[in-house]
N, C-alpha and C positions, 0 to 999 in steps of 0.2 A: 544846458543849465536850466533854461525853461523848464524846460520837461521835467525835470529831476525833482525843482520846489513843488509843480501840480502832482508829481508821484508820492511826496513827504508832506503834502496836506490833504491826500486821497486816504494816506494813511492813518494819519494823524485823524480826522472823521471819522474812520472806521472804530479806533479806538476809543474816542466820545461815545460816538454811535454804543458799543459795547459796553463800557462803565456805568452813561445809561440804562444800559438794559441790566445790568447785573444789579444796579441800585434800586432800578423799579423792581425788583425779581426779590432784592432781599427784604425792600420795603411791603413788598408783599407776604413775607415771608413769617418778618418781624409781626404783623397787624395779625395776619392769621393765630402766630402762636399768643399773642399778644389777649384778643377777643374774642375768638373762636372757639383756643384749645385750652387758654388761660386756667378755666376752673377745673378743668380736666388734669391739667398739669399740675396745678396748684393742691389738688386732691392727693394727686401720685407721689408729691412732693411731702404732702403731711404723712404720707400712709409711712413713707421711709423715715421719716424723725421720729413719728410720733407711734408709741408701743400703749397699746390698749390692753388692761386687763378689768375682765368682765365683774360686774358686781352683779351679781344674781338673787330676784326679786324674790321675798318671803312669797309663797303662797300662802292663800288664803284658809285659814279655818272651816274646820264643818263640825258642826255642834247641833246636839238633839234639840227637841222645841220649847226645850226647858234651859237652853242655853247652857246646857253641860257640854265639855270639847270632847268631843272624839278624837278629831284627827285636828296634830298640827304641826309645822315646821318649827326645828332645832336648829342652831347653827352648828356648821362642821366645816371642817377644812380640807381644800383642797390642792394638788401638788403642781404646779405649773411649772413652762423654762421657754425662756426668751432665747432662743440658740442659737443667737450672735452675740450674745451676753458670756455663753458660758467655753472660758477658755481651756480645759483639759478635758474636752468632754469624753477621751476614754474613762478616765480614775472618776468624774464625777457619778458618770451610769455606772460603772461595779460599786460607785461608796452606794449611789440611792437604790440601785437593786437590793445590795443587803437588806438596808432600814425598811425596803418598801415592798422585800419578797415577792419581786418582782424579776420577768426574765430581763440579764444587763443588755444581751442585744437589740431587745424592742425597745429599751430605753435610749439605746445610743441611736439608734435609727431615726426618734423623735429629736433629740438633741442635734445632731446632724441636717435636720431637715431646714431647707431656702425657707424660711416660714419666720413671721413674728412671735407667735404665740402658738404654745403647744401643750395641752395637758397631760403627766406624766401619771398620777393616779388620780382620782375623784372619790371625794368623803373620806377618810382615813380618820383614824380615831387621834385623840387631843395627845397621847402618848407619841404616835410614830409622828404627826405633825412637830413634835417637838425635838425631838431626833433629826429630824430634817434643817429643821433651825439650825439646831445645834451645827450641823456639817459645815454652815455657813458657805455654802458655794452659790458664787457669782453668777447670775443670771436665772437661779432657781431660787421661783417666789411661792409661799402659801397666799392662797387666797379663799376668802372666807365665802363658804356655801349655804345655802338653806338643806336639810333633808327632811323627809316627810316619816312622821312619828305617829302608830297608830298607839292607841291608846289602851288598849283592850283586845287581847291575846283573840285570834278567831272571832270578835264581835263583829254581826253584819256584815264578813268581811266580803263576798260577793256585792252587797250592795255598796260599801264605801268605797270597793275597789282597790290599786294603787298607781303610784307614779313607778317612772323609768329615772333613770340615771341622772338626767337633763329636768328631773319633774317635770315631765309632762305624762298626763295622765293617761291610764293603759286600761284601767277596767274602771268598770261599776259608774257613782259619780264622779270618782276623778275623770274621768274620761267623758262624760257626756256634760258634764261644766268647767272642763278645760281652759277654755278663753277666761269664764270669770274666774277662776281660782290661782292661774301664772302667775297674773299682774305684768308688770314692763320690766324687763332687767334693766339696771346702769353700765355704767361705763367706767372706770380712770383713764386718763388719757394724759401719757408723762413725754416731751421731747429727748429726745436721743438725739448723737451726732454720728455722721455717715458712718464709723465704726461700731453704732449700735451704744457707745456710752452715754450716758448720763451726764448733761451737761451743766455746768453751775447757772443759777437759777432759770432752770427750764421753763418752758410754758404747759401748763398743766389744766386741767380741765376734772372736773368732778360730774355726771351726771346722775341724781340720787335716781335708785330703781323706785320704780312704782309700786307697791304689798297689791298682792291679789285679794278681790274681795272674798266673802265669809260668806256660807253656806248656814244659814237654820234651817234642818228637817225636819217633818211632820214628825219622824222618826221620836220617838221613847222612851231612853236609855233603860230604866225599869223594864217597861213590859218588854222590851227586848232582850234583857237580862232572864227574865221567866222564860219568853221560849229558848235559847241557848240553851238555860237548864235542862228544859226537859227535852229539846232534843237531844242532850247527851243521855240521859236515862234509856233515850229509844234507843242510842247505840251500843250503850251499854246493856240493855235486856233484850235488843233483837237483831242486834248487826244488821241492819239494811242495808240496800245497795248506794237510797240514798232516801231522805227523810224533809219537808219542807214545812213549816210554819208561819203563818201569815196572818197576821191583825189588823184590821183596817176599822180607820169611822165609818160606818155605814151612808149617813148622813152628808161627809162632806168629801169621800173618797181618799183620805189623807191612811198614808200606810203609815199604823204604829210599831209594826214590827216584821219584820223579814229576817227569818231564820235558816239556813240549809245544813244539812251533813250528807257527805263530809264536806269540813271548813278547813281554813289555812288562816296563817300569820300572815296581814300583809306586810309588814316588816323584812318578813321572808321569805316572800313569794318565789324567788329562783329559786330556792331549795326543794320546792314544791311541785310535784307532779303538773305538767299542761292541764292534764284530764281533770284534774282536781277542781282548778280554777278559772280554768278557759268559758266555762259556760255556769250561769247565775240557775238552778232549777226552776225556782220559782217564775222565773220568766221565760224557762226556755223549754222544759221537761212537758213532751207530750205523752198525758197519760188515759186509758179510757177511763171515764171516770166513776162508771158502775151507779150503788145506787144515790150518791148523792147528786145525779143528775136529774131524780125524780122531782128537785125541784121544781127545777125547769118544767119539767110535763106537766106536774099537776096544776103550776101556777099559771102556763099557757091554756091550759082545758077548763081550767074554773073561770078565766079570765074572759074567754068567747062561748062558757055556758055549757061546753059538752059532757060535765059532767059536774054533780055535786054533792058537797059530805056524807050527805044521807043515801044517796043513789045505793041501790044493792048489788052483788057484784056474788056471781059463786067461784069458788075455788077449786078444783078437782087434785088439783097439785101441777096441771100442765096447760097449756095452752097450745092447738096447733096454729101455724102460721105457712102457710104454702106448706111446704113436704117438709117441714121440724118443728118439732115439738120443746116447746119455751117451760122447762118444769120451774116450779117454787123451790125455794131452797129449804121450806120445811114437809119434810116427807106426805104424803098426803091427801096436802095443802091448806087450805086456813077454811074450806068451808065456805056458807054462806057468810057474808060479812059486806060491813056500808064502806063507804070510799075513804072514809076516817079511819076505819082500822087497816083497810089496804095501805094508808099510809102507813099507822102507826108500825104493822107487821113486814113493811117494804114487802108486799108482796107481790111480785113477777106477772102471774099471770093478771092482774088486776088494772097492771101499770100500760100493759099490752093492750088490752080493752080500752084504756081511755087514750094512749097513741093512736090506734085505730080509729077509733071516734074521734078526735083531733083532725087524723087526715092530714097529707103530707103537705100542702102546700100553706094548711092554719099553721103546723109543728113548723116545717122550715124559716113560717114570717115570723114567728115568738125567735126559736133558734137564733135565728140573724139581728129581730132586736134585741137579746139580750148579749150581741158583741160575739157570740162564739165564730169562730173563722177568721178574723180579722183582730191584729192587735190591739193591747186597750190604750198605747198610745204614752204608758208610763217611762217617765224621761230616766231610762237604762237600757242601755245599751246589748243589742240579743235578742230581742224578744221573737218569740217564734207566733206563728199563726193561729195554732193548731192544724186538728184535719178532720173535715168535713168530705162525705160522700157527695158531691153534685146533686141540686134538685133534680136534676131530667133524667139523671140516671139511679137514684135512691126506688127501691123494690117496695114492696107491703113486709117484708120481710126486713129489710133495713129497718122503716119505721117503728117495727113491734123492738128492733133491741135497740133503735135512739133512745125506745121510750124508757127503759131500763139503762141507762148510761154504756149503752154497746156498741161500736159502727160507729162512734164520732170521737175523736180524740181532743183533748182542752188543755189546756197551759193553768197551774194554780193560779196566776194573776189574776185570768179571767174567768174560772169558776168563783171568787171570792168576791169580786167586781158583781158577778151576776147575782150570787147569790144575798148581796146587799141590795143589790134593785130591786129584788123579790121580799126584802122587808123594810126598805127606808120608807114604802108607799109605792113604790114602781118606777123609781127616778134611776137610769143608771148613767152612774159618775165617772168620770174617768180617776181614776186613781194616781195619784202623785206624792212626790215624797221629797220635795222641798216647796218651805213655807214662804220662805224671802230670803232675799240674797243683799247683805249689807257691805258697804264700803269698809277699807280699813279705818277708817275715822267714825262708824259707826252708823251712819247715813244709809237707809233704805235705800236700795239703786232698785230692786222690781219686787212685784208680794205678787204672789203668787193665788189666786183664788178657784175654791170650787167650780167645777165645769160639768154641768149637767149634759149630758150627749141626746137623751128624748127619755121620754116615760115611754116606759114599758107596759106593765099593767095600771092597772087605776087601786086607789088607795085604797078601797074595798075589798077586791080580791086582795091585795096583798095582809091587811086584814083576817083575810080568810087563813089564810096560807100561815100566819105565823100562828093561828090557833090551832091548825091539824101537825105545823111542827114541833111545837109545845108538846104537844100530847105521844110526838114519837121517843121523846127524852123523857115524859112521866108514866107511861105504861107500855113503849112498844121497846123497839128495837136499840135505840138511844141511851137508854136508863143509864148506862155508863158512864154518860157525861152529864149526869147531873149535879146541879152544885145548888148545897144547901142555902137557903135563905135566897136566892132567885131561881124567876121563871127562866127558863133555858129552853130554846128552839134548838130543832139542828135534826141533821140527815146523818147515817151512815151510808161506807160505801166498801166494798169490796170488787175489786174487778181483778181479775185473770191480765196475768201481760201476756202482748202482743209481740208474737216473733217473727222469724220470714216464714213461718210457713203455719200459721195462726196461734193458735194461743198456747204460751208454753206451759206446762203442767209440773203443777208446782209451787206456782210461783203466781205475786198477789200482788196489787194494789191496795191497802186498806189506807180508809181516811174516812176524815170525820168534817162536816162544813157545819156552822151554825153560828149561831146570836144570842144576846142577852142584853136587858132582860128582854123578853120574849113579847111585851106589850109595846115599847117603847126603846129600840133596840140602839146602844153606848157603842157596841162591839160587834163587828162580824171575824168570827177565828176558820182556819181552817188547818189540819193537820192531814198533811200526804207521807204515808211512807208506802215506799215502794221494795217488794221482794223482804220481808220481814221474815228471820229464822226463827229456828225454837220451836215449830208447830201450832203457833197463832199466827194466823192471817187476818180473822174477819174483824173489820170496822168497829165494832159495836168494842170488842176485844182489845185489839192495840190502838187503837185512834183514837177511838173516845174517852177515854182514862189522861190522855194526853192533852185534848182540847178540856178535860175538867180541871185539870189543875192551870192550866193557863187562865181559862175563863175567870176560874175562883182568886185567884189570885190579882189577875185585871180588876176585877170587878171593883175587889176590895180596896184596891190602889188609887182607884178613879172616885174611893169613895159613894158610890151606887147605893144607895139604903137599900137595905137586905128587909124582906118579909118575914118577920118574928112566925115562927114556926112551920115555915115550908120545909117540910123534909123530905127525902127519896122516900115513894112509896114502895113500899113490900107487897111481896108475891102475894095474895089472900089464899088463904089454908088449902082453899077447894082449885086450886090453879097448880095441880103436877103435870111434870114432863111427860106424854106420853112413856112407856119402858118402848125403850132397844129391843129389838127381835136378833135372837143370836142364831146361828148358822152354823154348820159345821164344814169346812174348807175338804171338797173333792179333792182326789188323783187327778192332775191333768198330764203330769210328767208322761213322754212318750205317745203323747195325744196329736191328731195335727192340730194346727193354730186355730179352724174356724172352730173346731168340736169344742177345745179350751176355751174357749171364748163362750160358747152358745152356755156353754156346760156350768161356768163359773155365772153368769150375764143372767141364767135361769133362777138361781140361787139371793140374786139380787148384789153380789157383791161385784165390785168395779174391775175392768182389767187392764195394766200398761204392761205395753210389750217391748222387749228387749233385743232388739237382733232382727232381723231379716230372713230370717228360714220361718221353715213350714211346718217344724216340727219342736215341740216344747221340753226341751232339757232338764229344767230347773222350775220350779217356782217356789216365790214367798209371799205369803207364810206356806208351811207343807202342810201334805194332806194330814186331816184329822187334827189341825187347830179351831179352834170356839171364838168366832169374830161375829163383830155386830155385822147387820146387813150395810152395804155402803163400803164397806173396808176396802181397800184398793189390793188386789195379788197380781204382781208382782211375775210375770211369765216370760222366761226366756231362752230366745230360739238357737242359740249360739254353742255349738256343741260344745266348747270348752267352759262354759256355764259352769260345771259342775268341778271342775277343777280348779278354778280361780275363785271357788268360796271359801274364806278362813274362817278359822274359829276365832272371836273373841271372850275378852272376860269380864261374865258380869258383874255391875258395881256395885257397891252397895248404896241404895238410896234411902235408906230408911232417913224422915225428919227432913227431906227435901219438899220443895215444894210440886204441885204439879209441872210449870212453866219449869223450874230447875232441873226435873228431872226426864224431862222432854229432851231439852238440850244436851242434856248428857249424853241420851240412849239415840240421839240423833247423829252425833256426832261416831259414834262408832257401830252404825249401820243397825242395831236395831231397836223396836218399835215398840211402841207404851199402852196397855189396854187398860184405863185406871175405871178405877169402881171408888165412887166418891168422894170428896176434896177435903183439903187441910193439906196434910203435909204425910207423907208416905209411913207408912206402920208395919203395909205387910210387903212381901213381892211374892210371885210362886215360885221364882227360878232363886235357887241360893246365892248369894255374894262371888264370888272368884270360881262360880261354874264357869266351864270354858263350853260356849256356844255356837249355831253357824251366825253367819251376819244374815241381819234380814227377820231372827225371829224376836218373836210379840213374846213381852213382857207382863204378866197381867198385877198389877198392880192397885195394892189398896189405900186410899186414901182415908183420913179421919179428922176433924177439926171439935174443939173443943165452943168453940163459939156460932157464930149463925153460920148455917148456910149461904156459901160464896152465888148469886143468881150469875147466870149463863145467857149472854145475849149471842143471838145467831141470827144471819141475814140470809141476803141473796149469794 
């Protein structure tokens, strides 16, 4: 009996023993989820009642420096579903696919999903928003969106860029002032009951979104309106591959305008080719930049002494340089002449002499302080380098075509940058293109100020330099872009593009860099267009006609007082063209290649060859045509040459212009030999003769008023 009580209280302990430990075990248990995991749980607890839907924050404005809006947020609607809310969700995704031409399986898939919140389309127009209403189905809400509204069909639109879906910015300034321009989204935040309903007087929560700030740009609206203009005239009279215009203060580096073609709708950016919009030109387009890099040379040579205005200089027409010969672009050459007219004449072998005399390691310190090879730092996103040759590995032969814009490639950003440090005094600035950035309440959050990077040359030379520019737009190669009633600086430039396997033929860079007015300079412009049809290429020809009406128009916009009676000067009576020496076009058909070559090459006329054999099939123009010296023929080695030429038929051009009727005889393969300007009077070939392709036209020209002058460069 003993025993049995000490066995019934051994047990009876054990089971204390135990309840204790289960109550210390749960008391542990309860503390842990109690102050441990409390807010963690407490969290997991809201996330299940409580159904957030997003209030999404206006972004912010960008507006020119005159406070006109370019770009700005609209409200629009968008389509949500809470898909524990919505109970037939087959019949709900076929009703909303209809209204919302949408596929119904991706729709039921989002309706179906373990999820709070799910977007079913985004931005929809205020019609199908209202269709949706109408369905009234449970658990599907509109919720009001911001979307980003450009303002201005193709204006700046590289430079203003756009947003994505979510507005968040993808190119240009949307994208490189993102953070300031989002702002904070909000919130609603409503309780539900475990079954996802709506419970009577919920707890609810509002948190207002935050508006993104506002952008003012240095930016234009006008003069940006002028170049747009005429970059369409350039696509419209020369179909380039692609065309860039750029307006900057000189002064304080502030960009008044940035132009490209081809452009796009940011509105419509998906519609839009990648290639189209993926890369800004102005910032990113490496081009040689020909002769408007003479800046640069003469302003670095004048600036350490190696050369000056008056300095004399002969011309033969060519210059050697190691084992090639660097000719002038006018036949020749210009003669003895001072270092003012090698300006004025952009003359080649003159530009090569004072490179040389430079010396590569004075050229490459100018080069490098005036920013070329390194970007200028302007807040867009892209910007390329350019491309520069290495000092240690640059030739005497390199140097002679730096000094002519050759062997170095440059971004327009940064020739336009340089080419203002070369007349603000020798300050170069870094260029930007927003002024200040304001709260939505109006309140300046940062201003943005001029940034001088170092002086370049001294305000002497640069002095110097804007009076031997002057003089290339009043009597040299320039005269093109002259604009009445101001002084006008500026360089032409033509350069050859560069392919993989060097330079392709054919095909141009022309562009025009310069200032105004030319004492005290408001404006630095620069026009690139690259691969220009029609049969004009050179600088002086398509560029500068482009920077004249932009400049004149700026000028006058900005208010500039104009010089009562500065006009474009004219040709003086005793200043004609040399005459054309004509030539009569050998047999070379049946010839081998080097004889055709030597044969034609003796005669002085150019030759591009066709095909890969050794033997000449074809050539154009044929034997016994009357061409100036210089004319290009046309030789090819390809035996079926002569089979695969058609006849076409010629037009009639009578009362065309010359550029009109270029285009024309370009387009169906043959070639225009015009004999003076106006608008077309005579042809030699009749109208609806049927012709081979390839042959020369000879063509007369007649005008009833002055004489059209003819500027020609490098």
């Amino acid at each position: 009996m003993r025993s049995t009580n000490i066995l019934v209280r051994r047990r009876l302990a054990w089971v204390l023993l135990a309840s204790v430990l289960v109550f210390f075990i749960l008391l542990f248990r309860l503390v842990w989820i109690q102050f441990v995991q409390g807010e963690e749980l407490k969290e997991k607890a809201s996330e299940t009642r409580m159904r957030d839907i997003p209030v999404e924050a206006h972004r912010g404005a960008i507006l020119d420096r005159n406070g006109n809006e370019l770009v700005a947020s609209i409200s629009v609607d968008s389509i949500s579903a809470f898909p524990n809310q919505v109970k037939n969700k087959r019949k709900a995704s076929k009703e909303l696919s209809t209204v919302l031409d949408m596929d119904e399986e991706l729709i039921y898939k989002k309706v179906t999903r373990k999820s709070a919140f799910e977007w079913i389309k985004r931005k929809v127009d205020a019609k199908v928003a209202r269709e949706i209403q109408n369905l009234n189905i449970k658990g599907i809400k509109i919720v009001e969106e911001s979307e980003r509204c450009y303002l201005y069909d193709g204006f700046a639109a590289h430079l203003l860029g756009f947003t994505g879906v979510d507005n968040q910015g993808l190119l240009g300034l949307e994208k490189s002032f993102d953070d300031e321009l989002r702002g904070k989204p909000g919130r609603i935040v409503i309780e539900h009951d475990a079954m996802g309903r709506e419970i009577p007087e919920p707890m609810q929560d509002y948190q207002d979104p935050v508006p993104g700030n506002d952008l003012t740009l240095t930016l234009d609206k006008t003069i940006q309106f002028f170049v747009e203009r005429e970059l369409d005239k350039v696509v419209s009279e020369y179909d380039p591959k692609m065309a860039v215009g750029l307006v900057m203060d000189p002064d304080s580096g502030k960009i008044l305008a940035m132009g490209n073609r081809p452009t796009f709708n940011c509105n419509n950016w998906k519609s839009i080719s990648k290639e189209t919009w993926d890369r800004n030109p102005a910032i990113w387009y490496n081009y040689e930049p020909g002769s408007t890099f003479k800046i640069i040379t003469a302003s670095s040579a004048l600036e350490v002494g190696a050369v000056k205005p008056d300095d004399e200089f002969h011309d033969p027409g060519y210059i050697s340089v190691a084992d090639r010969k660097i000719r002038c672009w006018k036949s020749g050459g210009h003669g003895t002449q001072t270092f003012e007219e090698v300006v004025q004449n952009s003359c080649n072998p003159g530009f090569v002499e004072v490179g040389l005399e430079l010396g590569k390691d004075r050229f490459y310190n100018y080069i490098n302080k005036y920013g070329f090879g390194k970007r200028t730092g302007i807040n867009l996103p892209g910007e390329a380098r350019g491309i520069m040759i290495p000092n240690k590995n640059a030739t005497k032969l390199n140097i002679a075509t730096m000094a002519i814009g050759q062997s170095i490639a440059v971004t327009p950003i940064q020739l336009i940058t340089a080419v203002s440090a070369a007349a603000n005094g020798g300050k170069l600035i870094k260029p930007y293109l927003v002024d200040h950035i304001n709260s939505h309440s109006g309140k300046t959050v940062k201003q943005f100020e001029p940034e001088i990077i170092r002086q370049v040359i001294s305000t002497e030379t640069s002095e110097k330099l804007r009076d031997l520019l002057e003089k290339v737009v009043s009597n040299g190669t320039g005269r093109n872009a002259f604009v009445e009633g101001y002084r006008v600086a500026g360089k032409t430039g033509t350069a050859q593009v560069v392919g993989d396997r060097g330079y392709v033929k054919g095909k141009y860079v022309s562009s025009f860099a310069g200032f105004a007015p030319a004492d005290d300079p408001e404006v630095a412009i620069l026009v690139m267009i690259a691969e220009p049809k029609g049969g004009k290429y050179f600088g002086g020809l398509v560029a500068a006609p482009v920077f004249q009406a932009i400049a004149k128009d700026t000028l006058k916009y900005l208010k500039i007082p104009e010089i009562p009676g500065l006009v474009k000067p004219k040709k003086n009576f005793w200043e004609v063209d040399p005459p054309k020496e004509k030539v009569e076009v050998p047999n070379v058909v049946n010839h081998t290649l080097v004889e055709a070559q030597q044969k034609l090459e003796t005669l002085g006329l150019e030759v591009e060859i066709c095909g890969k054999g050794n033997i000449v099939y074809y050539q154009v123009p044929q034997q016994g045509a009357s061409v100036y010296k210089g004319t290009k023929v046309i030789i090819n080695t390809v035996s079926s040459a002569v089979e695969n030429q058609k006849k076409v038929t010629v037009p009639d051009l009578t009362g065309l212009s010359k550029d009109e009727a270029a285009n024309i005889l370009e387009k169906i393969d043959l070639y225009i030999e015009p004999e003076g300007d106006g608008v077309v009077v005579k042809q030699d070939i009749k109208p609806e003769s049927r012709v081979p392709r390839g042959t020369f036209l000879k063509v007369k020209f007649s005008t009833t008023g002055e004489q059209e002058e003819s500027n020609t460069e490098e």
